[in-house]
Each structure stands twice: as structure tokens, then as C-alpha cells.
N, C-alpha and C positions, 0 to 999 in steps of 0.2 A: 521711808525708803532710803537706801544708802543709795551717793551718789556712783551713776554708772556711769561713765567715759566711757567715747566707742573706739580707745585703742589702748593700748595699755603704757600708763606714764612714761616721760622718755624728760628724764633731767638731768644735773649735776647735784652731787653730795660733796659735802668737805675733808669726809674723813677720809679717804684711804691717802690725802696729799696734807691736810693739816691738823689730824687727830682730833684732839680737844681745842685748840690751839685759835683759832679759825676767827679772824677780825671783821669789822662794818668795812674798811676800806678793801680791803679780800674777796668778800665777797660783791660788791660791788664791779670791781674791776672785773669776777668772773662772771657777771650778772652781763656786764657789757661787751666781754667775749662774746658771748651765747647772744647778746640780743643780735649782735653783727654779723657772726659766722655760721650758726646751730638754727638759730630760729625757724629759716625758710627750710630746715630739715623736719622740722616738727619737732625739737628739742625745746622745751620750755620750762622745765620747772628748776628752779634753783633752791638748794636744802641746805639749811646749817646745819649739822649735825651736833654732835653731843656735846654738853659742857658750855652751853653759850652763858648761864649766870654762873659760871666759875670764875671770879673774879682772878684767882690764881693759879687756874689752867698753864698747863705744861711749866710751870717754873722749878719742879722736882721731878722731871720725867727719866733723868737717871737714875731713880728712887720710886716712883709714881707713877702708873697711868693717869688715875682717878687718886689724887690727895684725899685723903683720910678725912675725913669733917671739914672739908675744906671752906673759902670762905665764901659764900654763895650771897645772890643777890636774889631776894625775897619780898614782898609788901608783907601788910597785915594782916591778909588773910592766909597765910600759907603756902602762895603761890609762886615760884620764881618768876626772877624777871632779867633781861639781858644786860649782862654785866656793864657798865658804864665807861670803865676805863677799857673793853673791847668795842664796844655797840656806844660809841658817845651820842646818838641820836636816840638815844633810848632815855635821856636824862629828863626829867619833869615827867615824871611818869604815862614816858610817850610810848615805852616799853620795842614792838618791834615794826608796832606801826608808819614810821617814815622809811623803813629799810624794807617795809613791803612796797610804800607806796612807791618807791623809788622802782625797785621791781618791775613792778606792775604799768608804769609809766614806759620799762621797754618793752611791751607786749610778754610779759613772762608770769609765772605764776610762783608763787613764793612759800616753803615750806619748811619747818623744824623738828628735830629732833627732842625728842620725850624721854622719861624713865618712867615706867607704869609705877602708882603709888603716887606719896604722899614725902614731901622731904622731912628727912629725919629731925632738919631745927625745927622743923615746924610743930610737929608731935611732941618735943621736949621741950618745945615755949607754950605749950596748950592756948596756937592762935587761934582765934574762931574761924570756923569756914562759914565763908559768906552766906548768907539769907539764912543762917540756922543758930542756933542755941548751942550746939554740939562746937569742942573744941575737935584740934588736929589729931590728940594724943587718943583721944575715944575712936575713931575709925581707922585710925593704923595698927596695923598687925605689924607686931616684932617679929614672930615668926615666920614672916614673909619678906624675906631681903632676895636679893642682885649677888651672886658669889662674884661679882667681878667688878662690881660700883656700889661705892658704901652711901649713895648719896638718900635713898629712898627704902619707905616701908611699902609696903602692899597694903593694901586698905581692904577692909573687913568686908565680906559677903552682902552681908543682912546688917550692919551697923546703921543706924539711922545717923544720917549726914552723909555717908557714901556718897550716894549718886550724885548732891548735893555740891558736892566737892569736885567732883568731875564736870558737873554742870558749869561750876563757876570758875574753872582753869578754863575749859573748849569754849566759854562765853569772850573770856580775853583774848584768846586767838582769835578768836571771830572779828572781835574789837579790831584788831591788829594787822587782819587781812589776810591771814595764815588761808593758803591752799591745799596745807599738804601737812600731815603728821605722821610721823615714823617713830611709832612706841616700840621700845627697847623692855628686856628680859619679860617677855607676854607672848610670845608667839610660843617659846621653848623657854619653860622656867630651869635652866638645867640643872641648878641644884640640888631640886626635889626630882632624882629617879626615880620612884619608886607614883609623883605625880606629877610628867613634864608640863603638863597646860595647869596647873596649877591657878593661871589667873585667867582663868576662860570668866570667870563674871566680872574680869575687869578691864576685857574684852567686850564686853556686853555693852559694861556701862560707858564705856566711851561712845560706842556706837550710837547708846541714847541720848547723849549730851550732845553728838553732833549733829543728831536727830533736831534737837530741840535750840540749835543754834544759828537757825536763820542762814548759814549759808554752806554752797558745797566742799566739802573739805575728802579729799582722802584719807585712808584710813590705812598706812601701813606696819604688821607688825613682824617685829624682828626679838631674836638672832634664831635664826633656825639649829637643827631642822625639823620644820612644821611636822606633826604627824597626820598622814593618810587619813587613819581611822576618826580626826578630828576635822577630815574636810568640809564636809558639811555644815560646820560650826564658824571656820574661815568664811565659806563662801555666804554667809547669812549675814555676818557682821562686818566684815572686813573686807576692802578693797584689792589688800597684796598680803604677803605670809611668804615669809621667805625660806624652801626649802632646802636650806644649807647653813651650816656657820659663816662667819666670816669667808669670803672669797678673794683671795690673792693671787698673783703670778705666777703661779706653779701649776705644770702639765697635770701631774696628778688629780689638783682639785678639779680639773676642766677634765678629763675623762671619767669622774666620776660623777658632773655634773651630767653626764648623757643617762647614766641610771637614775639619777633624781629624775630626769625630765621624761622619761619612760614611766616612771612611775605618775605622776604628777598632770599628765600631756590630757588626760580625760576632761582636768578641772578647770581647765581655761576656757572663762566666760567673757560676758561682759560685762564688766567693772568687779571681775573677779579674776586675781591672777595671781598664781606661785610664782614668786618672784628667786629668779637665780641669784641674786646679788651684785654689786657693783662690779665696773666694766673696770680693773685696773691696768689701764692704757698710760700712755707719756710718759709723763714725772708724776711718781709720786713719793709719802716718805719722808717729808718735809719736818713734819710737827714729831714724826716719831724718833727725831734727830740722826736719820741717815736718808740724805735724799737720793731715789736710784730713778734709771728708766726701768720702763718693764720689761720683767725676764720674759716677756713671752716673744716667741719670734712671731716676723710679721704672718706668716701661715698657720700658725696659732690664735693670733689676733684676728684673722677673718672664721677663723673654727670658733672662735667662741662671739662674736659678733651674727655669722649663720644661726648658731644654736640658739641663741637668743632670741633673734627675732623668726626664725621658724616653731618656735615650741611658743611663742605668746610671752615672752616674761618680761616685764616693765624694764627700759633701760637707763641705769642712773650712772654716770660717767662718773670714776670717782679719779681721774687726772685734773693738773691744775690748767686750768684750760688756757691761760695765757702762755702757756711753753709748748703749746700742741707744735708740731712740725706740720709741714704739708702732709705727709705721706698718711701719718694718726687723722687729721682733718676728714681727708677724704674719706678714711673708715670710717667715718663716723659721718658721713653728709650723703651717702650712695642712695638714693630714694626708693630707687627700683627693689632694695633690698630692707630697708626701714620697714617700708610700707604693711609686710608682712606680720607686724604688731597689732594693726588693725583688727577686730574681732572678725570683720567677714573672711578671714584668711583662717584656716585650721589646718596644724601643724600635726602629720601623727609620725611617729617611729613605724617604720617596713619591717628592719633588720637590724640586727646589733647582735655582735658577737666579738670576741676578746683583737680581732685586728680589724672593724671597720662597723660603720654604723649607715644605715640609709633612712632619710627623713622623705615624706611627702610633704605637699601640701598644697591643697584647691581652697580658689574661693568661688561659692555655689552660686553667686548672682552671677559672675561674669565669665566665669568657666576657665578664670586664668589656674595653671597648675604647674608647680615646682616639684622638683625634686635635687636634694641635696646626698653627696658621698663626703664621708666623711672618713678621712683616713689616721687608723689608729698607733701606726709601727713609727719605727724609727727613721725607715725609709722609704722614700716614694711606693707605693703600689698599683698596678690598672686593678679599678672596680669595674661593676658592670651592675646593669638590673637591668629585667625584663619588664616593660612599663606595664603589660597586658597581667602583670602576676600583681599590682600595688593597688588594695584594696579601693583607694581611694578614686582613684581615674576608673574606675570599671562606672558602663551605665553611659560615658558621655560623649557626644554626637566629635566626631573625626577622630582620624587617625594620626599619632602623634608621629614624625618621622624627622623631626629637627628640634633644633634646641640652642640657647643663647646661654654661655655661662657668666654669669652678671658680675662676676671681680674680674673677672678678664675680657671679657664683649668676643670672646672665641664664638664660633658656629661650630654644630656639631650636625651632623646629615647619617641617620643610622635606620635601622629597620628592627623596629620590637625591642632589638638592646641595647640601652644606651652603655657605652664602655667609655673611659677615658683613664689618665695617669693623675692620679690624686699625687701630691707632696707629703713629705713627711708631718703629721698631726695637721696635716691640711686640711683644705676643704673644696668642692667643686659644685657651684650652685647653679642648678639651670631655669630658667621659665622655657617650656615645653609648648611648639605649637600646636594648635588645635587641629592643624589641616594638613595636608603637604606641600610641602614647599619646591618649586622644579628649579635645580641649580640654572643659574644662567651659563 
């Protein structure tokens, strides 16, 4: 059985503020942001992303994302391991286990970033994979690369050592104290058009590896975007799938994030969730040698912070969390509005049409019920919905005739329509009460 959590993950990632880039003392310090500021939010999990045994991450990044054959930090079984001169507690073959346990020591949960496959030195030194006979070079497929990272092959269907090999990478994570992994070019192989899942059996095999490794780990795969007609293949194996590319500061990719989560809004389980992608909030930008704040204005910032946690999708903060301001803090600490991450809360789209979008969303033990307007123009507009018309509130005992909109603490006192003046790409979030309420 793959591990279910009953809310969907809520951490920090390194990439969208240090790229490949991203050190032991880096993350630490943002390990102890979160353990002091985030934690009593329910934020806990901390991620190094991509490139952590690149020993020579970002040093040609005027030239280079990802350096060519770069010089990577490996044992003898094929396995990478965290670079030394970034991760110096990784020396004596300690690997990442004092930088979890350090982690873990401030109540937090500690997670890394993957490349599905086998690295390519590994395959062209024909090292053995652990507990087998079988070298590196016999279960990597050459015709199975990353168009965007030269670091790895794809490892063969049916080769004997496959699963092998997976078994004895997710052993060391285990080793190591890993909570959380986030496999890269597996969700959307996007090279192969013609077959984007491409590595759905290496999919599988991970699944079985963390199956067979003694402890819970999440399972998330990236770069979207996931395909629909492969849901049932996500939700079997894998934890999160993330249905989008890369997610940056820009309006656009957030109003087209509302048709991803329309399409998507059926599939949110427990310990199953389409993930939107990272939240780029603050500072970020760092490692990709232009540091900005984000383009998003703050009324965009609560539109995509609402969408997120009303549609269910894990939230990974990808600002550098020691530059947060107050103003980003409290978006990110509002509980009232977090909380709707939780599996007993279900998020569905009402309405969406080219200037505005309406969410619901009840939870069935306790009868609390939300509704969210979401406004799409360039300038303020009043919305409205009729609550008696939203599939969801039908069936349940009082009559709603107030409402608290939870970024502003505004009261709203109406009959059958709620109406109010959305901001421009804003958003207006209410919890609706059960009964009525008699002004004083």
C-alpha cells in the first residue's frame, strides 16, 4: 500500500529561488525558517531539488542549466550521492542522512529531488547494481533520455536488475531518512510525443521499491502536464503528478491553471493529488543569476494561494523563505484557509467562463461550506451566485444567509445571492453560515 497522508503535502522546494545551485548551510537556515515561522501552519516538509551531486552545479549557468557530463558524485554501485563540497555532512559516506536528521530534529520532514533512470557514468563504467550480477550498462536504455538533463538513462522494462536497481537507490534514501521524493522527466516524458508516459514502468518500479523499504516516503512525479487518460495509473502508484510544466509568476499560467484544476478537481483523494506546482511567492531567481520579487500582485497572490488550497493540490513554496516580508508570511500562515488541503474538504468548480470562475467546497463531517469568486478581467468586477443553484450545499439542514470572507474578516448579510466587488485577477473567499444570523 502506498503511503496516504490525510492532507496533501505543504513544504519548501529549492528550485524556483536556487536552481541547481542549493547548499547544506541553505537549506538548513530554510529548515529553521519553517521550523520557527511555518511549522504551527502545517508546513513541514523541506525539498532539495535538483542537482544536489553535482559537484559543479551552476558554475556555467551563462552556458548551462544542467553541464553536459558534468562531474557528479557517485559510489560503486551506480548510485549518486550529495555533493561534498555543497552537502560537507555528507562526507564518510554519511550521504544525506545528518542533513535529514538535522531536519527531523526541528519537527519537519526531509525530501529530494530525483531523475528517473540510471546515470549515464554509471552505465559507461558497467558498475554493478547492488545484490545483482547485472552491470549499470545492461538495464539502461540509451533510447530513453531527459531532452532537458543529460545526466540519466531510462532503465529497461523487463531487464533483469531493473527493479533491482531501484530497490537499492530507495534503500539509501530510506537509509538516509528521505520523506519525500520528487521524480523528475516520469510524469510527462515530453520528448517522446508520439509516447508522453513513456516511463510508466518506472513509475511502477519505484512504487515497488518504496513498497519494500521499510518506511513512508511520498512519491512525487514531475514535470507535467500529467495526462487525464493516465489517471488511474497516477492514483495507483503515486502520491502527486503534477498537472502543469514548470509554474512561474505570470497571470497567464495562473488563469490557465483554473482549466487544469477543472479538469483534474474529480481526482483528488487521499494520498492522491494533482499537484499545481510550486507557489512562486517572495524572492526568487537567485541561482538562475537574476534575483526578482514576484511578479504577481498581492490579489493574484491570494488567487492562486485560494485555488490551491480549494481544488486540493499539495503546497510547495518555492521562495527563499528567510527574505519572506510580513505581508507573504501571513499568506502563507492563514489556517482558516490552509486547512482546506485536508482530504475531508472537496473543492469542485460551479462556474468558469472567459471573465470569472466560482469554486465551492463542503466538508461532509462537519457541514462547514465555502465558496470562493474568482475574478478574471483587468478590472474590479461585482460577481454574484445563487447558493440554492451550487450543487454541493443542496440536501443540507439551514439556510445560509451570511458569510465571513476569510482574507479580509469582512461580513456579508444577503438572501439566496451572495454578491460582492472582486479586484482585479483577485479573489473573494467566504466560509458560509449554516443558520441565520440576526444583526445586532
Amino acid at each position: 500500500m502506498k503511503f496516504r497522508m490525510d492532507k496533501a503535502p505543504m513544504g519548501w522546494n529549492s528550485y524556483d529561488y536556487y536552481d541547481t545551485t542549493v547548499n547544506e548551510e541553505e537549506v538548513k537556515a530554510n529548515a529553521d525558517y519553517m521550523a520557527a515561522h511555518l511549522k504551527d501552519a502545517g508546513w513541514e516538509y523541506i525539498v532539495v531539488d535538483i542537482e544536489w551531486y553535482a559537484k559543479d552545479a551552476g558554475t556555467m549557468r551563462d552556458k548551462y542549466q544542467y553541464i553536459p557530463f558534468g562531474d557528479e558524485a557517485i559510489d560503486a554501485y551506480g548510485r549518486l550521492l550529495p555533493a561534498e563540497n555543497r552537502f560537507p555532512s555528507a562526507a564518510g559516506g554519511n550521504g544525506f542522512a545528518p542533513l535529514a536528521a538535522y531536519v527531523h530534529d526541528l519537527g519537519l520532514k526531509f525530501g529530494i529531488h530525483i531523475m528517473r533512470g540510471i546515470p549515464r557514468i554509471a552505465a559507461h563504467r558497467h558498475l554493478p547494481v547492488l545484490g545483482t550480477e547485472v552491470t549499470a550498462n545492461e538495464i539502461a536504455d540509451p533510447s530513453s533520455i531527459c531532452g532537458w538533463n543529460p545526466d540519466m538513462y531510462g532503465v529497461r522494462k523487463d531487464a533483469a536488475g531493473a527493479q533491482e536497481y531501484y530497490d537499492s537507490i530507495i534503500s539509501l534514501y530510506a537509509q538516509w531518512g528521505v520523506d519525500y521524493i520528487k521524480c523528475d522527466d516520469i510524469c510527462n516524458t515530453n520528448l517522446y510525443k508520439h509516447d508522453p508516459y513513456s516511463a510508466a514502468h518506472e513509475v511502477e518500479m519505484l512504487h515497488r521499491a518504496i513498497e519494500k523499504c521499510g518506511r513512508d516516503i511520498v512519491l512525487s512525479l514531475s514535470p507535467g502536464p500529467a495526462l487525464i487518460e493516465k489517471a488511474w495509473h497516477y492514483e495507483k502508484y503515486a502520491n502527486m503528478w503534477r498537472i502543469t510544466d514548470d509554474f512561474w509568476d505570470q497571470w497567464d499560467l495562473l488563469r490557465n491553471m483554473f482549466d487544469r484544476c477543472e479538469l483534474w478537481q474529480n481526482h483528488v483523494a487521499q494520498g492522491s493529488y494533482p499537484d499545481c506546482d510550486m507557489l512562486p511567492i517572495g524572492r526568487l531567481g537567485k541561482g538562475f543569476g537574476r534575483e526578482w520579487e514576484t511578479n504577481f500582485t498581492k490579489d493574484e497572490q491570494r488567487t492562486m494561494m485560494t485555488l490551491w488550497c480549494i481544488f486540493g493540490s499539495p503546497l510547495m513554496i518555492g521562495a527563499e523563505l528567510t527574505k519572506l516580508n510580513a505581508w507573504t508570511l501571513d499568506l502563507l500562515t492563514r489556517k482558516e484557509i490552509l486547512k482546506l488541503t485536508a482530504n475531508e474538504y472537496v473543492g469542485r468548480q460551479f462556474e468558469k467562463n472567459e471573465a470569472y470562475a466560482v469554486w465551492s467546497c463542503l466538508n461532509e463531517k462537519n457541514g462547514e461550506r465555502y465558496l470562493a469568486l474568482f475574478n478574471f478581467q483587468e478590472s474590479e468586477q461585482v460577481l454574484a451566485c445563487c447558493l440554492k443553484e451550487v450543487e454541493q450545499f443542496s440536501g443540507l439542514q439551514g439556510e445560509v444567509c451570511g458569510a465571513t470572507e476569510l482574507w479580509s474578516g469582512e461580513r456579508l448579510v444577503f438572501e439566496d445571492v451572495l454578491t460582492d466587488t472582486v479586484p482585479a485577477h483577485g479573489v473573494k473567499l467566504y466560509q458560509l453560515d449554516e443558520t441565520p444570523q440576526q444583526e445586532s
